[in-house]
ZAZA-546787 format. One record per atom (N, C-alpha, C): residue number from 0; residue in three letters; atom name; x, y, z. Coordinates in nm, 2 decimals, m for minus. Example, Ala and Ser with C-alpha at 12.3 -4.5 7.8 and 13.67 -1.06 7.14 Angstrom:
BEGIN
R num residuo atomo     c1     c2     c3
R   0     ALA     N   1.32  m0.57   0.78
R   0     ALA    CA   1.23  m0.45   0.78
R   0     ALA     C   1.32  m0.33   0.78
R   1     SER     N   1.28  m0.22   0.71
R   1     SER    CA   1.37  m0.11   0.71
R   1     SER     C   1.29   0.00   0.79
END
This chain:
BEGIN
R num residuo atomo     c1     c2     c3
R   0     UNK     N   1.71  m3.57  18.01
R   0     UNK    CA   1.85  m3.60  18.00
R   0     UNK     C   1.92  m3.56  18.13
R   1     UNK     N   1.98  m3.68  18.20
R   1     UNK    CA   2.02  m3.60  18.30
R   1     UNK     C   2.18  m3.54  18.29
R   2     UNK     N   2.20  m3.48  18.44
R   2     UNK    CA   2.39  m3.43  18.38
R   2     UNK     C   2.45  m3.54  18.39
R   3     UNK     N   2.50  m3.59  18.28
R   3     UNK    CA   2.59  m3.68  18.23
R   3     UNK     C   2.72  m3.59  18.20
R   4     UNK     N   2.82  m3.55  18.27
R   4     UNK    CA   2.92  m3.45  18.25
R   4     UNK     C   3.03  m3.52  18.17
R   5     UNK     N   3.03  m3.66  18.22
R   5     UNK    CA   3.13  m3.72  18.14
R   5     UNK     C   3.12  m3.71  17.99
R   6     UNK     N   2.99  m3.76  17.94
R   6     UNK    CA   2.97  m3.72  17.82
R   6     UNK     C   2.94  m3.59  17.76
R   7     UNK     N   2.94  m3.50  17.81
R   7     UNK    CA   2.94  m3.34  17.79
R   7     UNK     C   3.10  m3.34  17.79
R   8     UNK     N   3.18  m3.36  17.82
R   8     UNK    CA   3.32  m3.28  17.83
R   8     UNK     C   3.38  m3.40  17.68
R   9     UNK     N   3.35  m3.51  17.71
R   9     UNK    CA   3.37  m3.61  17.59
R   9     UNK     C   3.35  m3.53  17.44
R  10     UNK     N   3.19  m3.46  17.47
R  10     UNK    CA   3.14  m3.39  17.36
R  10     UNK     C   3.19  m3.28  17.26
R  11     UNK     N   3.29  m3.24  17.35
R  11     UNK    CA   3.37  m3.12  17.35
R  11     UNK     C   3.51  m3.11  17.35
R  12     UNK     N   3.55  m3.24  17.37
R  12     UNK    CA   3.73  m3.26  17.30
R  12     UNK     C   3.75  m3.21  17.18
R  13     UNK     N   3.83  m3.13  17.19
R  13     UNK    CA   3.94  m3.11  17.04
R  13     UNK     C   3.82  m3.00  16.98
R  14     UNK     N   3.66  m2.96  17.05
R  14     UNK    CA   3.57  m2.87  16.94
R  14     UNK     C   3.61  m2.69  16.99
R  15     UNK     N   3.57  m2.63  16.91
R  15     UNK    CA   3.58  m2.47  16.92
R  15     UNK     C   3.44  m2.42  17.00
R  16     UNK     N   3.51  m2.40  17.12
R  16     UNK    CA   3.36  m2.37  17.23
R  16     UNK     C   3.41  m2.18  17.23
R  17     UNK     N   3.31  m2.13  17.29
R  17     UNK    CA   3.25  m2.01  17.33
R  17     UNK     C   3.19  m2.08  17.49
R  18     UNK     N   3.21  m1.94  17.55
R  18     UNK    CA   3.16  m1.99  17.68
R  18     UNK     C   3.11  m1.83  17.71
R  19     UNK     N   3.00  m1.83  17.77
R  19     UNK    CA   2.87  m1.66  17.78
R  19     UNK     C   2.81  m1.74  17.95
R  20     UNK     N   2.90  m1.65  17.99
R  20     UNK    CA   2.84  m1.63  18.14
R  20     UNK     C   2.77  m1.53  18.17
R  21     UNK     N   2.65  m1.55  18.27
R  21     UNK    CA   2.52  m1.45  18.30
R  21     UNK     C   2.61  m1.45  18.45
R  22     UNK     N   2.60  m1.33  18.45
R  22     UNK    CA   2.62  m1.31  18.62
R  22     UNK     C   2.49  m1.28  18.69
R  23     UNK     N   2.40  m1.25  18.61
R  23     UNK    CA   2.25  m1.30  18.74
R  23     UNK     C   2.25  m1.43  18.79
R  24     UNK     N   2.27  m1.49  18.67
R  24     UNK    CA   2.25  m1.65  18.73
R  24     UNK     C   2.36  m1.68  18.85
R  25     UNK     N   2.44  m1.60  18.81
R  25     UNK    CA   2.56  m1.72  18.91
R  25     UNK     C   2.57  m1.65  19.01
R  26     UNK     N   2.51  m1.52  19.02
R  26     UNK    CA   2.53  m1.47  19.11
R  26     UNK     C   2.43  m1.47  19.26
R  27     UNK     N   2.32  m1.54  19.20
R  27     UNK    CA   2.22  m1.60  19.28
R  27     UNK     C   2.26  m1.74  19.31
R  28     UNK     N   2.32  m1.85  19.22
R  28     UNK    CA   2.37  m1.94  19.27
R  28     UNK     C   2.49  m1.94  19.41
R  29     UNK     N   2.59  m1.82  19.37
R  29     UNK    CA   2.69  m1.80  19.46
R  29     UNK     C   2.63  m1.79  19.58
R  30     UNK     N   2.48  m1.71  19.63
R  30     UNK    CA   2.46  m1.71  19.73
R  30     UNK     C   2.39  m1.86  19.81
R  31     UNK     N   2.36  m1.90  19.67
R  31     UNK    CA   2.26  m2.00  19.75
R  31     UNK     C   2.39  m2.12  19.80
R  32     UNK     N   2.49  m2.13  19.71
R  32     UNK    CA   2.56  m2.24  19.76
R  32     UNK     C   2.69  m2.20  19.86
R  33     UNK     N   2.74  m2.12  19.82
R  33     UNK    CA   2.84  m2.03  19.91
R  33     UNK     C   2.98  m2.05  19.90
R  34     UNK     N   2.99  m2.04  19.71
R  34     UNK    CA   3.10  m2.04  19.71
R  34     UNK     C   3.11  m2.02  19.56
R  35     UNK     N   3.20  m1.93  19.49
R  35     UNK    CA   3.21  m1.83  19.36
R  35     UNK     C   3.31  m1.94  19.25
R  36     UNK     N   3.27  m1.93  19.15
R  36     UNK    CA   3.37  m2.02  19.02
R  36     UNK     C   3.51  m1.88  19.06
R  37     UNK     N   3.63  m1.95  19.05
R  37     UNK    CA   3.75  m1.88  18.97
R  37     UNK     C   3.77  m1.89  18.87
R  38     UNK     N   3.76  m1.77  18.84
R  38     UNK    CA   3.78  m1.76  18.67
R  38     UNK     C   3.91  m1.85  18.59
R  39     UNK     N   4.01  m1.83  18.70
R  39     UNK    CA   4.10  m1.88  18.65
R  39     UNK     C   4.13  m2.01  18.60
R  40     UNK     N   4.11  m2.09  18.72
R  40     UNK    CA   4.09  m2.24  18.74
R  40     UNK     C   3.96  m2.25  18.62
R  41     UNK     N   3.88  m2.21  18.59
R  41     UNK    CA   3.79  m2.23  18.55
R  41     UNK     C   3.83  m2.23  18.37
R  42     UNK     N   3.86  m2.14  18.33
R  42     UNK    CA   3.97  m2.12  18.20
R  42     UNK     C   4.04  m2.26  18.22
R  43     UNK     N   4.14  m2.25  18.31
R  43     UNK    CA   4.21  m2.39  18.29
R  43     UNK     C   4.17  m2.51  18.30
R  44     UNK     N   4.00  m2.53  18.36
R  44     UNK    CA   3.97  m2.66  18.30
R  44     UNK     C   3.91  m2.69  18.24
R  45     UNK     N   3.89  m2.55  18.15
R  45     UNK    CA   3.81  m2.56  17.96
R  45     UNK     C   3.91  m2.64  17.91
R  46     UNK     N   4.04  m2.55  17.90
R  46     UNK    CA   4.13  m2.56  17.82
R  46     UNK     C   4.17  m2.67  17.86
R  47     UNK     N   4.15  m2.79  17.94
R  47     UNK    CA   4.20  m2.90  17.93
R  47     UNK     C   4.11  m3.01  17.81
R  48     UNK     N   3.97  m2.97  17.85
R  48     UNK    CA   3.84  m3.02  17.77
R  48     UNK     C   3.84  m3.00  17.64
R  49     UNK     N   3.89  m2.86  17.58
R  49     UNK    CA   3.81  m2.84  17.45
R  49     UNK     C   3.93  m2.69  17.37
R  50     UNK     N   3.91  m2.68  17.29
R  50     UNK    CA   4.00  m2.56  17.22
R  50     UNK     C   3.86  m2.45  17.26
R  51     UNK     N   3.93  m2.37  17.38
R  51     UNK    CA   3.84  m2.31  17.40
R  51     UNK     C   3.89  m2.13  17.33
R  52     UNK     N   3.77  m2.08  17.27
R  52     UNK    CA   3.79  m1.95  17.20
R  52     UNK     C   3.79  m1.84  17.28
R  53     UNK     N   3.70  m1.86  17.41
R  53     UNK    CA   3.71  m1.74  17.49
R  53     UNK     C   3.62  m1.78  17.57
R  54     UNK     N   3.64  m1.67  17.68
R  54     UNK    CA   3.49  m1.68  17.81
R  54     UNK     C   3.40  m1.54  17.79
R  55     UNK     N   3.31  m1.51  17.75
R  55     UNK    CA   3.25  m1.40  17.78
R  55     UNK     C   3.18  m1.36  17.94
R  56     UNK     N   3.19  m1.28  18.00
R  56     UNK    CA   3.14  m1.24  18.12
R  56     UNK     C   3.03  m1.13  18.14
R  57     UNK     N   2.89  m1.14  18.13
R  57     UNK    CA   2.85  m1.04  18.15
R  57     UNK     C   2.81  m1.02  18.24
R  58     UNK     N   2.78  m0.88  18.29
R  58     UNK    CA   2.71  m0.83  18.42
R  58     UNK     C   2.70  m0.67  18.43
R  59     UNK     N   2.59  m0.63  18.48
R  59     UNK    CA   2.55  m0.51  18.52
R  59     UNK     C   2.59  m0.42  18.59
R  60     UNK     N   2.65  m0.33  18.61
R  60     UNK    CA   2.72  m0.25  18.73
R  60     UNK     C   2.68  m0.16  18.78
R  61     UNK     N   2.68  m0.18  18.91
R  61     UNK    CA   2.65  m0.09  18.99
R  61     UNK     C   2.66   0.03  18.97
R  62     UNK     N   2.59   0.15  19.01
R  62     UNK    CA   2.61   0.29  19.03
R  62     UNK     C   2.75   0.32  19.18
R  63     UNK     N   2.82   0.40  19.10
R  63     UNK    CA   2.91   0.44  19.22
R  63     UNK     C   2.86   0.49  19.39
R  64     UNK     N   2.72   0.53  19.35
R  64     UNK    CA   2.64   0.56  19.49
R  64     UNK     C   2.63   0.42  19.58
R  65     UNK     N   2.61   0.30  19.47
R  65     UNK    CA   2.56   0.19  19.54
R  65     UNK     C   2.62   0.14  19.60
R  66     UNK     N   2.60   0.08  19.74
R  66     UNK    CA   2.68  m0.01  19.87
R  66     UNK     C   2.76  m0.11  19.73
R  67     UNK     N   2.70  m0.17  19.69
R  67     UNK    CA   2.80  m0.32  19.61
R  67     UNK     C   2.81  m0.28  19.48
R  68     UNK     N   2.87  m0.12  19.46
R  68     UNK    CA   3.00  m0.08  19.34
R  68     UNK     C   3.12  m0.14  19.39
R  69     UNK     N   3.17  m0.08  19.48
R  69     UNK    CA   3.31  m0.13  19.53
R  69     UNK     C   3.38  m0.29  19.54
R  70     UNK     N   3.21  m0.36  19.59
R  70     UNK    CA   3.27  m0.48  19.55
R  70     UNK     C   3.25  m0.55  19.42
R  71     UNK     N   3.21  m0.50  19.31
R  71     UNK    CA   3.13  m0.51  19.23
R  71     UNK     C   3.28  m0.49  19.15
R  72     UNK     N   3.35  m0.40  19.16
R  72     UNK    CA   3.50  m0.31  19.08
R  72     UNK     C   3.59  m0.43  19.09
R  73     UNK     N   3.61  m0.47  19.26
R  73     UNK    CA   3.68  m0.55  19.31
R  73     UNK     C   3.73  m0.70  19.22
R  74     UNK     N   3.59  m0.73  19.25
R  74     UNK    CA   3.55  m0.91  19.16
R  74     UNK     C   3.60  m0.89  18.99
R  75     UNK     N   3.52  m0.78  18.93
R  75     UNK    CA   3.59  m0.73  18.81
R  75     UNK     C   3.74  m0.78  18.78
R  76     UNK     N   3.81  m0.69  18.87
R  76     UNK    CA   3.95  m0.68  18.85
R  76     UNK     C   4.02  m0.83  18.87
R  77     UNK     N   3.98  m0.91  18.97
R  77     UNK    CA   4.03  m1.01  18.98
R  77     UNK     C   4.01  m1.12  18.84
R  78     UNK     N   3.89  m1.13  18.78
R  78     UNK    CA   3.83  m1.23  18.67
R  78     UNK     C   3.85  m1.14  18.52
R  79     UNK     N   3.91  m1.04  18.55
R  79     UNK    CA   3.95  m0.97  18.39
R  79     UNK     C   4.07  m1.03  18.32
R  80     UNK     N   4.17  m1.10  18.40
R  80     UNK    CA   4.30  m1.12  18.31
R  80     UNK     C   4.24  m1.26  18.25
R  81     UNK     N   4.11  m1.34  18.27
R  81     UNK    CA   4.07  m1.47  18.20
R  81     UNK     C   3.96  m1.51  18.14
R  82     UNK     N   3.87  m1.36  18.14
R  82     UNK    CA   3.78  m1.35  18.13
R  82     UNK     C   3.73  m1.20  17.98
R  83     UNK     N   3.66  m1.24  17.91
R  83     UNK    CA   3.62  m1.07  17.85
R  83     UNK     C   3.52  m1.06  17.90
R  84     UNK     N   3.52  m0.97  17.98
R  84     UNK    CA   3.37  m0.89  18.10
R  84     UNK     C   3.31  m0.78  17.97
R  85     UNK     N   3.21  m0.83  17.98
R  85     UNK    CA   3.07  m0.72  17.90
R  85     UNK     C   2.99  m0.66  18.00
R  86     UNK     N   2.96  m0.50  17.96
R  86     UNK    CA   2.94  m0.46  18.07
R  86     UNK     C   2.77  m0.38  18.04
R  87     UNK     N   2.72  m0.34  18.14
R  87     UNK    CA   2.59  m0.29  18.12
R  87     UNK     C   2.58  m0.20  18.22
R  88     UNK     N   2.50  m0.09  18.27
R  88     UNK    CA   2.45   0.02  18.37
R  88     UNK     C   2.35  m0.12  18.45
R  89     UNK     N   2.33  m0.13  18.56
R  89     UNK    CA   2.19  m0.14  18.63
R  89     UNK     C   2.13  m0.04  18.63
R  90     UNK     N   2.00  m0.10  18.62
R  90     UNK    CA   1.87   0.01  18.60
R  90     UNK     C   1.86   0.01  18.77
R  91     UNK     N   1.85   0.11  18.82
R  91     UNK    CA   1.72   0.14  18.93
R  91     UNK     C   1.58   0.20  18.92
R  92     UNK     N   1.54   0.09  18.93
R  92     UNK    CA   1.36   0.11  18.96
R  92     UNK     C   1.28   0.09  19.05
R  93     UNK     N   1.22   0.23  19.06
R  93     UNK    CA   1.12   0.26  19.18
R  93     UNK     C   1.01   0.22  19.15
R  94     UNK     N   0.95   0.14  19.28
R  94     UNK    CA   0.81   0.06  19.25
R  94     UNK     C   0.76   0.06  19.44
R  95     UNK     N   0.66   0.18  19.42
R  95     UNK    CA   0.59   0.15  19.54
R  95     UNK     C   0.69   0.20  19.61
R  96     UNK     N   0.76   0.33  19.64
R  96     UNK    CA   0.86   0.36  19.76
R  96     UNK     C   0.96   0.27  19.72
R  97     UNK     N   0.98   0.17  19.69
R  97     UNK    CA   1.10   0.07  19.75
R  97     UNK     C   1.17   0.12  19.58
R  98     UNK     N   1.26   0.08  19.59
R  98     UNK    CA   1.37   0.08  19.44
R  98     UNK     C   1.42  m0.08  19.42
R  99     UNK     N   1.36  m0.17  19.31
R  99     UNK    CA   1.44  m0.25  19.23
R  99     UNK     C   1.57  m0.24  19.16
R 100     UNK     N   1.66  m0.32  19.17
R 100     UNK    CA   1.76  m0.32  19.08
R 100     UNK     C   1.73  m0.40  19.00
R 101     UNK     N   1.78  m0.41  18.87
R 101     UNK    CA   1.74  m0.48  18.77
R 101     UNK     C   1.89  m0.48  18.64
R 102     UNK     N   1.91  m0.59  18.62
R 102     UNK    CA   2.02  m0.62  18.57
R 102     UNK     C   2.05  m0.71  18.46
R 103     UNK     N   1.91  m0.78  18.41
R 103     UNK    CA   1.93  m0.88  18.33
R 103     UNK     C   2.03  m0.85  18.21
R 104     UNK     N   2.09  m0.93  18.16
R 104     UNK    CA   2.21  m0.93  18.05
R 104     UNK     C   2.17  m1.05  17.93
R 105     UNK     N   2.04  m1.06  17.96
R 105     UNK    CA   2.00  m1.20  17.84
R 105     UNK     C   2.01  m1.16  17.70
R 106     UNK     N   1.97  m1.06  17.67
R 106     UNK    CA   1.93  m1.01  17.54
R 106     UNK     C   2.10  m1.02  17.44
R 107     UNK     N   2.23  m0.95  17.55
R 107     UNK    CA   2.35  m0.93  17.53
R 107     UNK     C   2.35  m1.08  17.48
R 108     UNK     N   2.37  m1.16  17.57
R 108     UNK    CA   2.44  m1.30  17.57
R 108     UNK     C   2.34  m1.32  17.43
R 109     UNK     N   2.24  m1.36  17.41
R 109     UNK    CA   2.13  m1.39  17.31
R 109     UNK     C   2.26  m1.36  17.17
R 110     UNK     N   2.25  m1.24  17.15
R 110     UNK    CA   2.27  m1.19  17.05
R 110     UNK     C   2.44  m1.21  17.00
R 111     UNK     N   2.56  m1.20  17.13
R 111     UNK    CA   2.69  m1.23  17.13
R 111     UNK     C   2.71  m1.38  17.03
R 112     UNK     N   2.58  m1.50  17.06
R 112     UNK    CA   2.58  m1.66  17.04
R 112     UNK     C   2.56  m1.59  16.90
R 113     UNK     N   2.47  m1.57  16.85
R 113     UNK    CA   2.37  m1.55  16.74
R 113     UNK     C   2.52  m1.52  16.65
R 114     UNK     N   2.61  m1.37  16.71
R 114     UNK    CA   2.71  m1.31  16.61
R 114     UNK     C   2.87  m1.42  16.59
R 115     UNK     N   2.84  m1.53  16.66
R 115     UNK    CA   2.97  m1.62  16.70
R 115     UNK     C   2.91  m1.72  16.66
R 116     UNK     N   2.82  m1.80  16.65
R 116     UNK    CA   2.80  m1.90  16.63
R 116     UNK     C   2.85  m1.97  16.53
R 117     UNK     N   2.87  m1.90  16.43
R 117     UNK    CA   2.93  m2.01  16.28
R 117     UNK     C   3.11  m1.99  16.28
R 118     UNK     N   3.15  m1.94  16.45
R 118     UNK    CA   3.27  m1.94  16.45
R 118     UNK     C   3.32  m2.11  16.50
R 119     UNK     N   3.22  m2.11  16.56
R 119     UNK    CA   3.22  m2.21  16.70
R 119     UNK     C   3.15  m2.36  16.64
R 120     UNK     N   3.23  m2.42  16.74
R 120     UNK    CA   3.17  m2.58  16.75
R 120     UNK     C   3.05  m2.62  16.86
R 121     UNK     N   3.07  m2.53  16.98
R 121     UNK    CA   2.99  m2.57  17.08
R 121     UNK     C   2.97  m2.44  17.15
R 122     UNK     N   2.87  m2.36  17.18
R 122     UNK    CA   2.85  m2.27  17.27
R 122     UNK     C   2.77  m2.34  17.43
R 123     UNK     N   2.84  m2.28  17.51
R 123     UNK    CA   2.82  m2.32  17.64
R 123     UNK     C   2.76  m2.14  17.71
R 124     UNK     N   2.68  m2.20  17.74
R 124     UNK    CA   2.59  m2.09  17.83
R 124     UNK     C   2.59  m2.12  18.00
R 125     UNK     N   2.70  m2.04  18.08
R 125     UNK    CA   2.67  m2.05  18.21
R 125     UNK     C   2.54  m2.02  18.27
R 126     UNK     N   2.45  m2.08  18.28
R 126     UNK    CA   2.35  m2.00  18.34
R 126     UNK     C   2.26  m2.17  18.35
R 127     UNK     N   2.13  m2.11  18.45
R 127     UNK    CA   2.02  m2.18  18.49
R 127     UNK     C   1.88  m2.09  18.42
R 128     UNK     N   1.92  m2.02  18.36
R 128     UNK    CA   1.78  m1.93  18.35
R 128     UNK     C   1.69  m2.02  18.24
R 129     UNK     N   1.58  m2.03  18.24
R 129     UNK    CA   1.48  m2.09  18.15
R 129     UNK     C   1.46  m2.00  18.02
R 130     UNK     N   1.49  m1.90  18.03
R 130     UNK    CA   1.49  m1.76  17.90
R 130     UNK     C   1.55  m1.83  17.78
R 131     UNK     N   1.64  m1.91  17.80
R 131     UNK    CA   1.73  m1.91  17.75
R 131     UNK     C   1.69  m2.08  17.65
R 132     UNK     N   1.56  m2.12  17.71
R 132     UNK    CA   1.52  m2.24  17.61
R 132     UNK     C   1.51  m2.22  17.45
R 133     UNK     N   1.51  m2.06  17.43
R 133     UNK    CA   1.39  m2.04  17.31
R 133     UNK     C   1.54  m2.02  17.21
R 134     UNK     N   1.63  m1.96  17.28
R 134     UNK    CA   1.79  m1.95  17.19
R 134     UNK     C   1.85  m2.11  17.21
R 135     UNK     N   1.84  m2.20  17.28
R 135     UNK    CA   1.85  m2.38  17.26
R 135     UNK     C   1.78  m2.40  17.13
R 136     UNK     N   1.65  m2.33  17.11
R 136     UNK    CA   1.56  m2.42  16.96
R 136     UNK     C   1.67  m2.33  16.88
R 137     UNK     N   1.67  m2.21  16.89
R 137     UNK    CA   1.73  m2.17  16.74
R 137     UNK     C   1.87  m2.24  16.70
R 138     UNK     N   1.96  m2.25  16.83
R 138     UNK    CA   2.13  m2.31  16.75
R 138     UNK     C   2.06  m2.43  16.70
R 139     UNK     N   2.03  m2.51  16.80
R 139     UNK    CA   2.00  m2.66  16.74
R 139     UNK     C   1.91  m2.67  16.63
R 140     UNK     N   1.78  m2.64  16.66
R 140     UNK    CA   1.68  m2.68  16.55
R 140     UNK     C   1.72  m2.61  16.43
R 141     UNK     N   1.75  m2.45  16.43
R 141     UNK    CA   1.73  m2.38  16.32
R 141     UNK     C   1.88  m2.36  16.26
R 142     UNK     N   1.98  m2.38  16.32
R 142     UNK    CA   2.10  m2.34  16.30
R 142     UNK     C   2.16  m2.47  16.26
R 143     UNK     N   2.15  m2.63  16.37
R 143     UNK    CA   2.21  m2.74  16.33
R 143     UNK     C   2.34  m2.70  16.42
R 144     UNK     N   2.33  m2.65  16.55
R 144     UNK    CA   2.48  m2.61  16.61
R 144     UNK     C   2.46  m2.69  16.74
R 145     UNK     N   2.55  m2.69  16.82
R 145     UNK    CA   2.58  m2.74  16.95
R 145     UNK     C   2.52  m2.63  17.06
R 146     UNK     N   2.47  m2.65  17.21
R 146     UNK    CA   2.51  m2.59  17.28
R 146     UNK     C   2.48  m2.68  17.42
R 147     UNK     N   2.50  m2.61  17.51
R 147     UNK    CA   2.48  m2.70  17.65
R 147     UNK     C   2.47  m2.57  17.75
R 148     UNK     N   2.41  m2.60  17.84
R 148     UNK    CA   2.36  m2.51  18.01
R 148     UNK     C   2.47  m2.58  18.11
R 149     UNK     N   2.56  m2.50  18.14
R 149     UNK    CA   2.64  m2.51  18.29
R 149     UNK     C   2.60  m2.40  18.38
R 150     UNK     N   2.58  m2.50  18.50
R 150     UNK    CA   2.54  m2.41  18.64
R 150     UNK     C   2.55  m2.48  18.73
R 151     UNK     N   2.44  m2.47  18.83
R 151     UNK    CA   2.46  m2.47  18.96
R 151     UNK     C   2.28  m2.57  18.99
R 152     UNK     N   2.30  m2.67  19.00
R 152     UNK    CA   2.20  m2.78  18.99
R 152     UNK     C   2.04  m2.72  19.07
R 153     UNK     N   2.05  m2.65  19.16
R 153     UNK    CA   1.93  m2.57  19.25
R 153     UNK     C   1.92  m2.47  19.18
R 154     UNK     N   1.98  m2.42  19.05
R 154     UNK    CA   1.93  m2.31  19.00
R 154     UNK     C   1.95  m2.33  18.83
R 155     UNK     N   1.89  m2.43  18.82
R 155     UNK    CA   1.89  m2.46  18.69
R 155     UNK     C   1.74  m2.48  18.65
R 156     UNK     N   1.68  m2.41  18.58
R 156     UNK    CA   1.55  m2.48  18.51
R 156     UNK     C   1.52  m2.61  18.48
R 157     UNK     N   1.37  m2.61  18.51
R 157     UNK    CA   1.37  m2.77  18.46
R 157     UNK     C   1.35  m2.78  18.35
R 158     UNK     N   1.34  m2.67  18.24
R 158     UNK    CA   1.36  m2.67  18.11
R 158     UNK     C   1.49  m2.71  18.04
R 159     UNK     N   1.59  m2.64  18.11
R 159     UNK    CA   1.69  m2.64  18.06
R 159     UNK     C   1.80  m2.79  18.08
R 160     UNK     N   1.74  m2.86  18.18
R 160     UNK    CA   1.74  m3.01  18.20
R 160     UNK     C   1.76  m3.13  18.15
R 161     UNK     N   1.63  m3.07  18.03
R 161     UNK    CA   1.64  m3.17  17.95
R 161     UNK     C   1.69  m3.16  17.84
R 162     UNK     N   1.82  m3.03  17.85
R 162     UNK    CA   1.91  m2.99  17.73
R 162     UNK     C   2.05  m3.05  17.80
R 163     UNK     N   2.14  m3.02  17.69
R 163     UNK    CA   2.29  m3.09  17.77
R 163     UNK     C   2.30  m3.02  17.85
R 164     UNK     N   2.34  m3.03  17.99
R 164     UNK    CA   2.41  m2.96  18.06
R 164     UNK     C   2.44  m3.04  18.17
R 165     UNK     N   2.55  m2.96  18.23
R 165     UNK    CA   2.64  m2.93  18.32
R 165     UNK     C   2.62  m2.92  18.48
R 166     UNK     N   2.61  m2.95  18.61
R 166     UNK    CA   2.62  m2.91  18.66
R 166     UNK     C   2.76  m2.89  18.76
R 167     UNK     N   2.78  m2.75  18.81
R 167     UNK    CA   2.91  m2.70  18.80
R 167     UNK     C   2.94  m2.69  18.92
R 168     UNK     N   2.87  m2.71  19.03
R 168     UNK    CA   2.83  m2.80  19.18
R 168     UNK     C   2.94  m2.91  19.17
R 169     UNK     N   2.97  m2.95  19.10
R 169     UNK    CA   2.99  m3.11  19.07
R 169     UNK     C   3.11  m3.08  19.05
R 170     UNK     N   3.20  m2.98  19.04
R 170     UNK    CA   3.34  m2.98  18.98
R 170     UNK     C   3.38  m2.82  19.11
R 171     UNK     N   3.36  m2.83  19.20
R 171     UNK    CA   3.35  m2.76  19.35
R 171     UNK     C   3.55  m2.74  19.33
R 172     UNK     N   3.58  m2.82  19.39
R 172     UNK    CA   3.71  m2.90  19.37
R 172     UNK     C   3.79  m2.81  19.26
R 173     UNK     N   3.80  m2.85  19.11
R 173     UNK    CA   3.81  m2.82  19.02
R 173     UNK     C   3.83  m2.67  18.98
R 174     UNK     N   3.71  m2.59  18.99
R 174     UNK    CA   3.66  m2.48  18.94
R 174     UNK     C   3.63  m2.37  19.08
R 175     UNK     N   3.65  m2.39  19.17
R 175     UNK    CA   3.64  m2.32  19.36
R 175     UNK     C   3.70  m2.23  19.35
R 176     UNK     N   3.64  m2.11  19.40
R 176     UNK    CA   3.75  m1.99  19.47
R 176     UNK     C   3.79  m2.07  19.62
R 177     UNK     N   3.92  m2.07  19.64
R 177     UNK    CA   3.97  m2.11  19.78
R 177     UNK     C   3.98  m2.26  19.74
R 178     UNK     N   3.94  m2.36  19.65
R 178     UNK    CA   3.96  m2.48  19.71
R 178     UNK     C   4.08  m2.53  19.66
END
């Protein structure tokens, strides 16, 4: 299936969406493309598409020691008045002298869908991550629910491909910090 967005946003007129943003994903996209969704604008072109219930935001936070707390507080503050931010510690993990950060938020988002779902018409999952195939079989196959993948077309699984989705490249314009 490819992104057919027209029919994705068609899909979702007048329905009760949930929207669960992964900030690993997007936050790897931001770099690769080089340029961040506004929350704001981004709220406002749900809410032209669909009776939207809310945006969930999650992400991992830095340690106050860490160089990117500060900007990490920053970005927060700006995307909180359109956004409900869910929050988690980053782990730091040492491997071999060097220290990983580690931040994934899947499990959160997993389980938020799982406790909303029979609120909702459509859950939309910001992300490209492939993890996220095995919670596609449950809404649809086991549940009989809607959902769709919006992201960033270079960082979208090829799994997740051949589910509805979005790419959010494609609405730059629209959804752009600065544009």
């Amino acid at each position: 299936m490819s992104d057919n967005s027209k029919t994705i946003l068609e899909r979702i007129e007048n329905k009760k969406v949930g929207v669960f943003c992964d900030d690993s994903n997007l936050y790897h996209s931001y770099k690769k493309y080089g340029w961040r969704i506004d929350f704001k604008k981004f709220k406002t072109f749900l809410e032209k598409h669909c009776n939207l219930r809310f945006i969930n935001y999650y992400i991992a936070v830095p340690d106050k020691s860490d160089a990117s707390y500060k900007g990490t507080k920053n970005f927060l503050k700006k995307i909180i008045p359109y956004v409900n931010v869910k929050t988690k510690d980053l782990k730091y993990i040492k491997v071999g002298g060097k220290v990983i950060k580690k931040g994934d938020v899947d499990v959160e988002i997993v389980l938020d869908v799982v406790r909303n779902l029979e609120k909702l018409d459509m859950v939309v999952v910001v992300s490209g991550d492939s993890d996220y195939l095995e919670l596609k079989k449950y809404v649809v196959n086991e549940q009989g629910e809607n959902i769709s993948f919006w992201g960033f077309e270079d960082n979208m699984a090829y799994e997740l491909k051949y589910c509805w989705h979005l790419y959010l490249n494609n609405y730059k314009e629209e959804i752009g910090l600065g544009s």
